[in-house]
VOMAR-907697 format. One record per residue: x, y, z of N, C-alpha, C in turn; chain; residue in one letter; residue number from 0. Coordinates in Angstrom, 3 decimals. Layout:
N
R     neast    nnorth       nup    caeast   canorth      caup     ceast    cnorth       cup  unit  code  pos
R         X         Y         Z         X         Y         Z         X         Y         Z     A     A  NUM
...
//
This chain:
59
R     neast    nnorth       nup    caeast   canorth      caup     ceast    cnorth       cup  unit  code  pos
R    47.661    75.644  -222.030    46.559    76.551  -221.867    47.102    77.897  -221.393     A     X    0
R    46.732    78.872  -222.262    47.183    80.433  -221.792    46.161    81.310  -220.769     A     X    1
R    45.955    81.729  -219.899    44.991    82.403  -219.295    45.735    84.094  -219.135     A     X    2
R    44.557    85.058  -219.572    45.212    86.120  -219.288    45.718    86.652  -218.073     A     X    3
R    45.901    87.579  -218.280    46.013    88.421  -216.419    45.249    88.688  -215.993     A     X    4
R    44.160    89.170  -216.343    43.273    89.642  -216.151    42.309    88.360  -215.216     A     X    5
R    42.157    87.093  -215.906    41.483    85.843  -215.543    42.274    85.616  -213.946     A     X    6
R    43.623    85.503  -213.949    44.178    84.806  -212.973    43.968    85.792  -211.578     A     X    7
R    43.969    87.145  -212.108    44.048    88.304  -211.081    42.212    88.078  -210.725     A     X    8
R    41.779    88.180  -210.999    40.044    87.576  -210.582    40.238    86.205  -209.586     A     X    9
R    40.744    85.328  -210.013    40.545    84.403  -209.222    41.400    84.064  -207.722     A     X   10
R    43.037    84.903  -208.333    43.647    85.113  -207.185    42.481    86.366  -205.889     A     X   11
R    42.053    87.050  -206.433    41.239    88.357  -205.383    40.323    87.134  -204.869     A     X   12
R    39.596    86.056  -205.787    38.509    85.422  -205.230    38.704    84.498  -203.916     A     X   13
R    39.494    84.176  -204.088    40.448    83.261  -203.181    40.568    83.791  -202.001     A     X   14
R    41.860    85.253  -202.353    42.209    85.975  -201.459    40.837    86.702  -199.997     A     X   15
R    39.895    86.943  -200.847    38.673    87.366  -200.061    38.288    86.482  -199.529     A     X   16
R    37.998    85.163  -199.852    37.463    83.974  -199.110    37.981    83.713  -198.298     A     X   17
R    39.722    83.335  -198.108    40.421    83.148  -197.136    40.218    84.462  -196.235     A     X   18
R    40.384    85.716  -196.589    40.220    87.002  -195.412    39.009    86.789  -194.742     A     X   19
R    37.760    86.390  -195.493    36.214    86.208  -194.611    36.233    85.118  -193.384     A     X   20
R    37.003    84.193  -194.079    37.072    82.899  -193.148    37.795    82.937  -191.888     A     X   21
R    38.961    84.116  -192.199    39.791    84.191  -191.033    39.218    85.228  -190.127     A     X   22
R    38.433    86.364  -191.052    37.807    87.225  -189.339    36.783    86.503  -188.929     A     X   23
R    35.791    85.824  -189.664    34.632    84.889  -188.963    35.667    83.951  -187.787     A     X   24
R    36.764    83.212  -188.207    37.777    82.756  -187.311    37.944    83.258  -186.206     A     X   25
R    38.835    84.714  -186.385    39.228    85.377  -185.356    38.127    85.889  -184.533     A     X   26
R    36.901    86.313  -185.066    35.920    86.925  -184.048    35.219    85.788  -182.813     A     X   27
R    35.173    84.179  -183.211    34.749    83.542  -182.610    36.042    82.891  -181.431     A     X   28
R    37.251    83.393  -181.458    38.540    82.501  -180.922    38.169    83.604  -179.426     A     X   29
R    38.176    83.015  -178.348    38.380    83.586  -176.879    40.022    84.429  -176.800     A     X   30
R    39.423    85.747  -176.072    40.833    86.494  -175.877    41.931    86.314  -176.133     A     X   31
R    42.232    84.692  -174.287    43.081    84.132  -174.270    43.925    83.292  -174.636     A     X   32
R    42.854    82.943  -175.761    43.708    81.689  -176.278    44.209    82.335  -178.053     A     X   33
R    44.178    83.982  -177.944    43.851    84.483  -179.607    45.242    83.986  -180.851     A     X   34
R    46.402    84.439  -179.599    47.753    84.469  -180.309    47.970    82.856  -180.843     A     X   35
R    47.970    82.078  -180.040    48.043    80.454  -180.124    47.215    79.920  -181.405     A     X   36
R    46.098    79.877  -181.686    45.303    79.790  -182.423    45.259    80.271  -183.881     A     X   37
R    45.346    82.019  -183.792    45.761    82.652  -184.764    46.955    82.340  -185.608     A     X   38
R    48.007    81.799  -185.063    48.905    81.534  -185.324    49.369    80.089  -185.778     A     X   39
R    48.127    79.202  -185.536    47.963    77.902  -186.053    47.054    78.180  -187.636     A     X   40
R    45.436    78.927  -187.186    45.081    78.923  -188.279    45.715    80.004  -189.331     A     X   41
R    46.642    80.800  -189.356    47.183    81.376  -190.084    48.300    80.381  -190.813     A     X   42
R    49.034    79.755  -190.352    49.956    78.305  -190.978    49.296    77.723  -191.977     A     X   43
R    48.024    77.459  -191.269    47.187    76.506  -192.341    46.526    77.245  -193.938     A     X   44
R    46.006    77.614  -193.217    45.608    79.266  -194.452    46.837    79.157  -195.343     A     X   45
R    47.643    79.656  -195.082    48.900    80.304  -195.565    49.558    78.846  -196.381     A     X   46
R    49.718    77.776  -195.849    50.035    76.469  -196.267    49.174    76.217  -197.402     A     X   47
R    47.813    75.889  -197.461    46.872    75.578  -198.189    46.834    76.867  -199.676     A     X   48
R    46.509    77.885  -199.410    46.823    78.846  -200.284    48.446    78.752  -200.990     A     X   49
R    49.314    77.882  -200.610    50.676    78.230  -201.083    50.395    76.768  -202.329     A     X   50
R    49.746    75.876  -201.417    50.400    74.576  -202.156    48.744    74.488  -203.225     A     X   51
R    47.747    74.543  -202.713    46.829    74.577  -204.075    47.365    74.799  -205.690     A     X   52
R    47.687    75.632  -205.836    48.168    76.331  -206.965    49.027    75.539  -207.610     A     X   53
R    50.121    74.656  -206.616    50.985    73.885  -207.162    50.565    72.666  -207.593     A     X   54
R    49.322    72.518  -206.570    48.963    70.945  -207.382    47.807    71.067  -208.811     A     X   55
R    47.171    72.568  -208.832    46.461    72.673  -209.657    47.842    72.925  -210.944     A     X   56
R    48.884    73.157  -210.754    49.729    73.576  -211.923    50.432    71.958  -212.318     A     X   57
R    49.876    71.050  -211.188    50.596    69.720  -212.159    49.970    68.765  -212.713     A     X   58
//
């Protein structure tokens, strides 16, 4: 199956925005003190999940 650029660049932005919404709704609700710790967990995960999707949708 061929998909243009055009298709993949749409769905990569769609993605990309969903994950950015999810993470300031994230970050705005995380307390001060605990921001770095947290941020830095749900950013792993984010970042993990967005890496490996793609790979299992490509097998």
């Amino acid at each position: 199956m061929h998909f243009s650029f055009t298709y993949i660049f749409l769905i990569a932005f769609s993605l990309a925005t969903d994950a950015f919404a999810v993470s300031i709704a994230s970050g705005i609700s995380i307390p001060k003190k605990e921001l770095f710790k947290k941020a830095l967990i749900i950013s792993i995960f984010f970042g993990g999940f967005q890496a490996i999707m793609p790979v299992i949708g490509f097998l």
